[in-house]
N, C-alpha and C positions, 0 to 999 in steps of 0.2 A: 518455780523450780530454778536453780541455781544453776548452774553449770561452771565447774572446775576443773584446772589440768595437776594429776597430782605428780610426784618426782620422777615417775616412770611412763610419764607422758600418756598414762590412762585417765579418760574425762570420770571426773567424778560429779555425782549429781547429790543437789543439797534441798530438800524440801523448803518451801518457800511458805512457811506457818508463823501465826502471832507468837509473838515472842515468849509469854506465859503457857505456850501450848508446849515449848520445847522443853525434852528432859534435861536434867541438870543433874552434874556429878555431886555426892552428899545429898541429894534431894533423898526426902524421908517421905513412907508411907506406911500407912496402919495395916494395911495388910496386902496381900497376894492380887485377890480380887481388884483393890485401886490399880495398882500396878498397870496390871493390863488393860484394865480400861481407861487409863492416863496414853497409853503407850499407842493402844487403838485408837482413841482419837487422832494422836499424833500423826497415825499414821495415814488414818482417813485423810485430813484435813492435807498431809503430805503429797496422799498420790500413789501408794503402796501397801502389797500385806504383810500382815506377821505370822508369825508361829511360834509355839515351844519348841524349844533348842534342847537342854541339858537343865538339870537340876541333881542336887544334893539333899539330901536327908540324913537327918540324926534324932535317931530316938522316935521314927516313924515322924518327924515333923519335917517341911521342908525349908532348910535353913540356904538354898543358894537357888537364883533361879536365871535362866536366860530366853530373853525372845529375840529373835532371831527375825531380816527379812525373806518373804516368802523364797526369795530366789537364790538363797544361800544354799552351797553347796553346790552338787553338778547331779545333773538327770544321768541315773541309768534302768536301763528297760531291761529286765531280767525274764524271765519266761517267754509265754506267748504274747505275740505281736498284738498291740489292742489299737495302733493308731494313734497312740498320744504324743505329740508336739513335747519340745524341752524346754521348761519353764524355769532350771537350775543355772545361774551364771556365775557362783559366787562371789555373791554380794557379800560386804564386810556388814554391815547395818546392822547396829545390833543395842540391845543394854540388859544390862546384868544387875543383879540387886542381892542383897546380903543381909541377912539378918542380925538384927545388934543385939545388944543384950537386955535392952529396954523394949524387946517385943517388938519392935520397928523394921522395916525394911529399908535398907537403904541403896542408893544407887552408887555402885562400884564402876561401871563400863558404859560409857555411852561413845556408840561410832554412828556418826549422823548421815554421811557421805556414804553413796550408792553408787555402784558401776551399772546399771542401766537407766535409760530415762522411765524417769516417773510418769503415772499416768496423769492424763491431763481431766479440768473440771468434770468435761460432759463424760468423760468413762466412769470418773469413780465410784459413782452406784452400782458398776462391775463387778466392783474386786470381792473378793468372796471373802475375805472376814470380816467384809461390813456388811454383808447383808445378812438378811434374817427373817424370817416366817413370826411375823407377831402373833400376837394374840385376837387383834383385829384381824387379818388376814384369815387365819387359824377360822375363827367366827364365821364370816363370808363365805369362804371357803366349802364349810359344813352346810351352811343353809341351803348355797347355791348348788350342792352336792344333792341334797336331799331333793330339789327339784329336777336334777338328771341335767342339769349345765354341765358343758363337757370343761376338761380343766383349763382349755386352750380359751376358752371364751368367759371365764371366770377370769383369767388374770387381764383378757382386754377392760372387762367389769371392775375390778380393782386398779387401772389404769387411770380408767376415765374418773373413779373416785378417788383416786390420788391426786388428781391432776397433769398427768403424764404417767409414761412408761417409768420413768428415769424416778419418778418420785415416788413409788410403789415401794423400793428399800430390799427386793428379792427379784429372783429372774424366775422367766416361766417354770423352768428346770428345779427350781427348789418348792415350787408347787408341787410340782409329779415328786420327788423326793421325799417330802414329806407325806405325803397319803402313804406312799409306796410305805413309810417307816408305820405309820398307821395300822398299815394291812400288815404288817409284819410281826408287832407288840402283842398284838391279838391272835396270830397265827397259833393254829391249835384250842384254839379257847371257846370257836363257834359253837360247839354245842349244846355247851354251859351257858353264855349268851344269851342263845337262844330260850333255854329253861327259864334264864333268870329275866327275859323280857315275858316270856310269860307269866312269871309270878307278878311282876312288876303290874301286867294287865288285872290278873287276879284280884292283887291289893287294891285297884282303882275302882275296879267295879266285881264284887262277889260274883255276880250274873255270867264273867266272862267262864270257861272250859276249855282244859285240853288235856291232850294225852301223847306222852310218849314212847315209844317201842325203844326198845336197842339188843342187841346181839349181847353175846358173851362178852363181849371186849368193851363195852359200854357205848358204841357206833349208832348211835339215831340210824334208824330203820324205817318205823314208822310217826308220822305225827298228823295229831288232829286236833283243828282248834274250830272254836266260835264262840261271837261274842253276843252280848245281851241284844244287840241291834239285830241280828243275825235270829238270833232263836225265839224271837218276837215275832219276826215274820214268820218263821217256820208255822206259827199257830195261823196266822191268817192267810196265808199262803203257799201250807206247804202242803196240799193237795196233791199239784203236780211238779216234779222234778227232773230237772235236765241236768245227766251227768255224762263230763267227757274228761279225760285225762288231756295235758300239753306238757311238751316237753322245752327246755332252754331257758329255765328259769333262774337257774343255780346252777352257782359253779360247780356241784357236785352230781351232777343231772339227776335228780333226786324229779321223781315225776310229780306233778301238779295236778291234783286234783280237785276242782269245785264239785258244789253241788250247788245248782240255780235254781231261782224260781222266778216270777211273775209277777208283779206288783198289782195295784187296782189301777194303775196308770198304763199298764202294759211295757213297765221297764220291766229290763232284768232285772234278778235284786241277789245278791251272795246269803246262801241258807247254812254253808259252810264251807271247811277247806282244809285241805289233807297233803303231804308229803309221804310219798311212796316209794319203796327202794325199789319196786319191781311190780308187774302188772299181772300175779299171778292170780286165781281166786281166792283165795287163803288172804292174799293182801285185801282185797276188793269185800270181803264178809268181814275184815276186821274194820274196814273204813265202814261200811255199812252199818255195823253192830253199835259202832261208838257214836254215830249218825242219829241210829235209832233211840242210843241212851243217852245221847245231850238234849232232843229235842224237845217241847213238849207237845203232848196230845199224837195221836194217832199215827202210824203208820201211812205214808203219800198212797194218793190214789193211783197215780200213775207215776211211771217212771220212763224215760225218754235216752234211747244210747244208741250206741251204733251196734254191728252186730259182732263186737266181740265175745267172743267164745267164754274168756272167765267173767267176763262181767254178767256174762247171761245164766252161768253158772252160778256164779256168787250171789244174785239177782232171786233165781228159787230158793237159794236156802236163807239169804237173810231175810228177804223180804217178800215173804210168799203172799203175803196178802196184799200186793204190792201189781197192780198191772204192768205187767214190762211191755213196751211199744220202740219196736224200732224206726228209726230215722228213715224217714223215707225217703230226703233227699238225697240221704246214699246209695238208697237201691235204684231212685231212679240212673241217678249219675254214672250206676256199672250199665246201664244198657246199652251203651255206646261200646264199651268193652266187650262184652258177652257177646254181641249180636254181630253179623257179619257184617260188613257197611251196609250194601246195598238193603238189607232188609232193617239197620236198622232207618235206613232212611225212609223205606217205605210204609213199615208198622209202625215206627214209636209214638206217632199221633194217637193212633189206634189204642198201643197200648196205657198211654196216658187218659184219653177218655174212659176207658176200660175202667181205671183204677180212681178216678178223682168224679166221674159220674156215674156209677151204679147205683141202684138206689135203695138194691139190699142185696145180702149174700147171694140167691139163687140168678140175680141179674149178672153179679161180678163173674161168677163161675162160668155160665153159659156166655157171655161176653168174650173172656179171655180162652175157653176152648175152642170159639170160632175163631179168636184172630191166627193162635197157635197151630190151627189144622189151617186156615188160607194161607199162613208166614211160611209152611212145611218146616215149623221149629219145633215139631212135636221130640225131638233126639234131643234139644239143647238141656243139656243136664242143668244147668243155672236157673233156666226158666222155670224148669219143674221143684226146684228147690225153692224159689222164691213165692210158689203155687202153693206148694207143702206146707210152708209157713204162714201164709197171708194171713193168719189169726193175729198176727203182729203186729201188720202195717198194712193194711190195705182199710180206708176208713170206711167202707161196709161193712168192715170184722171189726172194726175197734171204736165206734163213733157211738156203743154204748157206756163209754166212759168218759168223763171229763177229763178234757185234755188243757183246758185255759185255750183252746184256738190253735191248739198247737200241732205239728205233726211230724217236726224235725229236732234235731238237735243244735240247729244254725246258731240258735242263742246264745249255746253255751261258746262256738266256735267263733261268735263272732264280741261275749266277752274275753276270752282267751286274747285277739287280738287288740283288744282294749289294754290289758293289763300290761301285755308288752309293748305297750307306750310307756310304761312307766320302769319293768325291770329287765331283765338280761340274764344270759346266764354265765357271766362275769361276777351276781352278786354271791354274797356271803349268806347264808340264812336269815345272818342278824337284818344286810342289807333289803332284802328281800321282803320282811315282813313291815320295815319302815316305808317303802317304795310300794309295796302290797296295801297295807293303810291308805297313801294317798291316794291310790287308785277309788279305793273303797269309797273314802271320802269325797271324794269327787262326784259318785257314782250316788250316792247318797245324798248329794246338795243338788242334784238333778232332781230324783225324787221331793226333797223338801221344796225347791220350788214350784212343780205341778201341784202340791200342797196348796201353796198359797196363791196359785192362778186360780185351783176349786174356789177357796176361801173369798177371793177378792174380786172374781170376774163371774160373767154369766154366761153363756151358750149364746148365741145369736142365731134364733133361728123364727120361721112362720109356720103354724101350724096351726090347724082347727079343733085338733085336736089335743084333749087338755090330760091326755096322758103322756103327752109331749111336756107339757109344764113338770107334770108331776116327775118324770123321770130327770130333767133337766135340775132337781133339788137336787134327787136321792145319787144320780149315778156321777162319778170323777167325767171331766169334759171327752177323754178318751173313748169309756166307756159310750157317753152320750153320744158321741157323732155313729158310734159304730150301730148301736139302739135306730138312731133319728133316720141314717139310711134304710133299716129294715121296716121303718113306720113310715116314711114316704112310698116306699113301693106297694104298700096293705092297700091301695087303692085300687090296683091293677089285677085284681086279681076276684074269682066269682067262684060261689061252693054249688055243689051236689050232692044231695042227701044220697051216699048208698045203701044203710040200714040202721037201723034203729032198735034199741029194747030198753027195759025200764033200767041198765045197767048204765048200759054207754050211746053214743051216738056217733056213727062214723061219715064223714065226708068227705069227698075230692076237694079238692082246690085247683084249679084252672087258669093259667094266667088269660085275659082278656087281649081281644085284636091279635093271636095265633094261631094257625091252622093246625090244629093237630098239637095241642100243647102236652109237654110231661107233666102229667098231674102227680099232686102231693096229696097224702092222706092226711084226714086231722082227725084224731082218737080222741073223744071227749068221753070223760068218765063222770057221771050224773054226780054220785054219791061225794066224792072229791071235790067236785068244779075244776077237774084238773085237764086238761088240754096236749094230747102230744103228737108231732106233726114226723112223717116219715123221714123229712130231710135231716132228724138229728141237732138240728144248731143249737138247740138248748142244755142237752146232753151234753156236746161235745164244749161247746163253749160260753154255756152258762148266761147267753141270751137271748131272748125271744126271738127267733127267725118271724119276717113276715107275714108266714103264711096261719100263723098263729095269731097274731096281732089283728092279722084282718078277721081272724074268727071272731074273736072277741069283741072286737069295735062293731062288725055289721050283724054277725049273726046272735052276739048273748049279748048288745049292747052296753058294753061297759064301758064305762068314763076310764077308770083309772085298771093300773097293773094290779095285780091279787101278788102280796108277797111273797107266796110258792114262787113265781116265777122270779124275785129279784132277790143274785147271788149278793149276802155283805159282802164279800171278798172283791167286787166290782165299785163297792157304793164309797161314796166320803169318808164314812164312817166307820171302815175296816177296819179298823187299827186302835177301836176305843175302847176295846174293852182288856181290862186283867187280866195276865197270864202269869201262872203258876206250874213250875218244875213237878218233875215225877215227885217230889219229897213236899209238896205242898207250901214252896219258898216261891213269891214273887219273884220275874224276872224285869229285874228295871235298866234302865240304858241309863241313867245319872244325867239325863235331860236339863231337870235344876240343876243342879249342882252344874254344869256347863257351860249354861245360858248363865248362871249368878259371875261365874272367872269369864268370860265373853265379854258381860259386861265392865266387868272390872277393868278389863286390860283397854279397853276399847274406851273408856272413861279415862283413863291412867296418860293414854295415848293425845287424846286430845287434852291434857293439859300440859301437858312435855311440848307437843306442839306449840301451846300457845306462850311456854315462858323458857324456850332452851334459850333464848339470844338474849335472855337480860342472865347474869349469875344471879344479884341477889335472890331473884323470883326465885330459880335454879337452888340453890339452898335451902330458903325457905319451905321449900315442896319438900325436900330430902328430912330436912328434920323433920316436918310434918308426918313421913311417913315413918320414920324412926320412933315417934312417939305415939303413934296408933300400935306400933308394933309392940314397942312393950305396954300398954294399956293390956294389949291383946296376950298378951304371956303371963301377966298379971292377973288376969281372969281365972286361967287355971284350966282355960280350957281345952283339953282334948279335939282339937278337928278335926277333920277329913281333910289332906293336904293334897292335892291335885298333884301326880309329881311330875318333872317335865320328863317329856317321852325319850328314851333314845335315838337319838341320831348321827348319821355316818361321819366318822374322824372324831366322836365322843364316846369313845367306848370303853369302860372299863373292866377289867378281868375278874371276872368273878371269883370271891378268893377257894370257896369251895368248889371242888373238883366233884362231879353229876356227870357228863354226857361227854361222850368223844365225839369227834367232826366224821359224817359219813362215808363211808367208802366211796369214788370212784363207781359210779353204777351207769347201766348200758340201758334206755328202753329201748322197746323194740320199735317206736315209731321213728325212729332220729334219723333214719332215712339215710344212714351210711356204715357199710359193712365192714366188719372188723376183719384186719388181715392179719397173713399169720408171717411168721418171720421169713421163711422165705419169700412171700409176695414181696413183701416189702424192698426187699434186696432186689428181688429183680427189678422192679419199679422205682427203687432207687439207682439201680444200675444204665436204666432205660431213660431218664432225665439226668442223668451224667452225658450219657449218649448224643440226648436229643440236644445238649445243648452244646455240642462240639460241631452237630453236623444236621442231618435230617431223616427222616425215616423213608425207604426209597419202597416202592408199591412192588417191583420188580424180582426183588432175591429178598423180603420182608426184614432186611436187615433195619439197626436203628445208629445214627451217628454217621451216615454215609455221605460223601460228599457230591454224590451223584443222586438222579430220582430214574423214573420206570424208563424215560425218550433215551437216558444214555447209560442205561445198567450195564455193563460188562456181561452181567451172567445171562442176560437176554440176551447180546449181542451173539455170546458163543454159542447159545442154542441156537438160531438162526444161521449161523454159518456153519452147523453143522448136523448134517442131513442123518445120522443113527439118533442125534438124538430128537430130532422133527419129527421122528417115524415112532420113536421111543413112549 
């Protein structure tokens, strides 16, 4: 930078650029566009910005154009005050250009001299019309988005891969700038989006389903989707179901509702998933109904929720063939509420024995009436509602159904917290179901690794017995360890014939070195060879309890398991056989077709690795691939083209208009009450208040500058004896 005094003893300053970089009067250019990026360089390389100034037009073309330095002219702030600094000093700095008659642009006006100083090297990656959001950036951006990188740690990310802050070519601020212009392009458009990303799923795999609701004004209401991976399991696992609502998912608080299940590994696994404007029954039978009509095969054996009133409503009518069982850890969890302390400190052992060791309905009953008349809780309305009910949830009333082991709904509650690792209810729908995938996927590459532990590993265990071997093929390692603990203990334990006829044969079971042990029945039925033990376990969770296993081992000698007792849905093998939709159409997940582009990419990748730092390799590979390509178009062939998925900051508008963006909706669990115009006012009245002064305990006034030890209005009631008496 130069520095000069011009005739009026004001410094003028002169950029200090290569001499081909500087404008020149008569200099000629082919059109507008050079122009300016002749002039931006210059000015880059200067130390200053530019802008458009003034222009001319004839005939709709622009035949006169001016840029101007950023600082020309004078700052004025007109309306409300926003805080902004004056960045106008006018500056002369300028050049002008003129169209000739040969198409050309020419330069008329060049003023190179600036009355402020120009910025120095290490700023100029500052000035703002040189920087810029590439394309790379743009890329990054999106990717690192799509993992939930927050933007502040994305641009350190683009830092350290620039090689500095200063060489990245944008500030933090034009990051958030650009999303923000992102979430804006598309504003209005999410619920088209959304349709058109589920068709997008549609086209990739037939197998996926869904369905949308909307109102009169076209507002998504409702929605329900699942995919082939999804409704795969449903056939092998969807027995039993845990369903719970959560809410802060979306921006729109549109409710979130899964539907889980069980794996042979003892994961969760996603059986479906719905958006709900409201939590009424009507909603909960249409989620249900659409549930029932995507899945295949049968109606769940069980069903698992908490004790909402429409779900349990919705619950009979959609799925009456359907056992509903409530959560039990939420009944336990009120009896700290219900119960007054001191009793519940003294019963709730009590009543938890009551309820987790009975050993059939006539024990649980006469149990819990003793503890209720010694607690003198016989008045507690809760407790007799929860008595009333017990066909529900109490596993003496309900451990004739298979539950997978189950007795809560913690699974679903403790997917829900899962998933919100990954979204917010900041996202867009669109964003949500992108961020909902990864979850998926994640959740799913868990399973496919226990997969391949079955496949490539063996149990480690000692046992004399070779129904140990035998199980150790058939059942996933999860299942096994929980099997091996029940056939370690078969040894502890010794029978008693109680009766006998040509039908059945019943016994005690006794555990061994106990005085006075709780014995377990074992019902063996001749004509069957079928074996069932009081305590349920097999009923309920689908594996041999102990006391079973030692029948068989000691008293009908048997080497190995009889397949009556071993569930597929437990074994290796779940998951091998065909499933087929209500309409007789295979449901396939496009497994090949996945693992073949896996490979591809994953091939493609290590030789990019191996030839990016020579070019000609670099070339070579590029044609290479150019000329498979058209081999490949030349064929004639029609393929199945994978397409790349949507992802956040690539979104395009769908040009057809389907679905408006939801209403604004309220569930009732969100845990904060709606106020009404006056609350508000006061409460906004009441922190104007508090923040002037303080709230004083004494005359309950708010904004006081006093507290209770030196109120005025205590002080005058004390000093004055009508109103002490008063």
């Amino acid at each position: 930078m130069e520095l000069q005094e011009s005739s009026d003893d004001t410094a003028v300053y002169c950029p200090q650029v290569k001499a081909d970089l500087i404008p020149k009067k008569n200099q000629e250019f082919q059109t507008l566009v050079d122009v300016k990026l002749f002039y931006t360089a210059y000015a880059q390389e200067g130390g200053f910005n530019i802008r458009s100034w003034t222009s001319r037009k004839k005939d709709g073309e622009v035949v006169r154009m001016e840029y101007v330095c950023s600082k020309e002219g004078t700052s004025q702030i007109t309306g409300k005050k926003r805080g902004r600094n004056k960045t106008r000093e006018g500056c002369k700095a300028r050049i002008a250009v003129v169209k000739a008659t040969d198409g050309k642009y020419t330069v008329t006006i060049f003023v190179e001299g600036h009355s402020h100083p120009l910025t120095t090297p290490r700023r100029k990656h500052l000035l703002k019309c040189h920087r810029e959001v590439t394309m790379v950036h743009k890329s990054l951006t999106e990717q690192l988005s799509a993992v939930n990188v927050a933007t502040c740690k994305q641009y350190d990310f683009l830092g350290v891969h620039s090689g500095g802050l200063e060489n990245i070519g944008c500030t933090q601020q034009d990051i958030y700038n650009y999303k923000r212009d992102c979430r804006n392009e598309v504003k209005g458009h999410d619920g088209d989006m959304l349709h058109e990303y589920f068709l997008l799923e549609k086209e990739k795999n037939p197998s996926f389903i869904f369905k949308i609701e909307a109102d009169n004004e076209k507002r998504i209401t409702h929605c329900f989707w699942a995919d082939a991976i999804s409704r795969r399991s449903y056939k092998f696992y969807g027995d039993v179901v845990i369903f719970d609502t959560t809410y802060n998912t979306n921006r729109y608080g549109l409710i979130f509702a899964p539907l889980v299940g069980v794996n042979n590994h003892g994961q969760t696994i996603i059986l479906a998933c719905a958006f709900l404007s409201n939590e009424t029954s009507d909603s909960f039978v249409w989620l249900f109904k659409e549930f029932l009509d995507a899945m295949p095969g049968d109606a769940p054996k069980m069903i698992i929720t908490d004790q909402d009133p429409a779900m349990t409503k919705a619950i009979s009518e959609a799925l009456s063939n359907t056992f509903h069982r409530y959560c039990s850890w939420h009944i336990l969890n009120k009896f700290s509420e219900k119960l007054d302390p001191s009793k519940y400190l003294n019963y709730y052992d009590d009543f938890q024995d009551c309820i987790w060791n009975s050993e059939n309905r006539d024990e649980f009953d006469s149990k819990w009436m003793a503890i209720v008349e010694k607690s003198g809780l016989s008045d507690n309305g809760w407790l007799q509602t929860m008595y009333d009910i017990r066909s529900t949830w109490v596993p003496a009333y309900v451990n004739h159904v298979f539950s997978a082991g189950m007795s809560s709904s913690q699974r679903a509650e403790s997917g829900h917290a899962f998933y919100k690792r990954f979204v917010s209810k900041e996202n867009s729908l669109l964003d949500f179901m992108v961020q909902f995938n990864r979850a998926v996927t994640r959740q799913r590459h868990l399973e496919l690794m226990e997969d391949h532990v079955d496949i490539n590993e063996k149990p480690n265990f000692n046992s004399p017995f070779e129904m140990a071997d035998q199980m150790a093929r058939v059942y996933t390692h999860t299942c096994f360890k929980e099997f091996y603990n029940q056939l370690k203990e078969c040894c502890n334990y010794k029978f008693e014939l109680l009766r006998e006829n040509d039908k059945y044969m019943v016994y005690k079971v006794l555990r061994k070195k106990i005085e006075n042990p709780k014995g377990r029945e074992i019902n063996y039925e001749r004509e069957s060879d079928f074996a069932s033990c009081s305590c349920k376990k097999f009923e309920t969770a689908g594996i041999p309890c102990r006391h079973i296993l030692a029948f068989f081992i000691f008293i009908k000698l048997v080497d190995k398991l009889h397949d009556q007792y071993i569930l597929k849905r437990w074994t290796k093998s779940a998951k091998s056989d065909f499933v087929f939709d209500c309409a007789g159409v295979e449901i396939t997940d496009n497994k090949n077709l996945l693992a073949r582009r896996s490979k591809l990419c994953q091939y493609a990748v290590d030789v990019i690795d191996k030839i990016m730092g020579n070019e000609e390799a670099s070339n070579m590979f590029i044609d290479s691939l150019e000329t498979i390509l058209e081999k490949y178009k030349s064929m004639g062939v029609d393929g199945d083209i994978v397409k790349t998925p949507i992802v956040p900051g690539k979104k395009s508008i769908p040009s057809q208009h389907v679905y408006n963006e939801p209403v604004q909706v309220r569930a009732k669990g969100c845990g904060k009450r709606l106020k009404g115009g006056k609350e508000k006012a006061k409460l906004k009245a009441k922190k104007k208040a508090d923040s002037i002064g303080r709230f004083c305990h004494g005359c309950k006034k708010h904004g006081q500058l006093h507290d209770k030890r030196n109120c005025p209005e205590l002080e005058d009631k004390a000093n004055c004896p009508n109103l002490q008496n008063g």
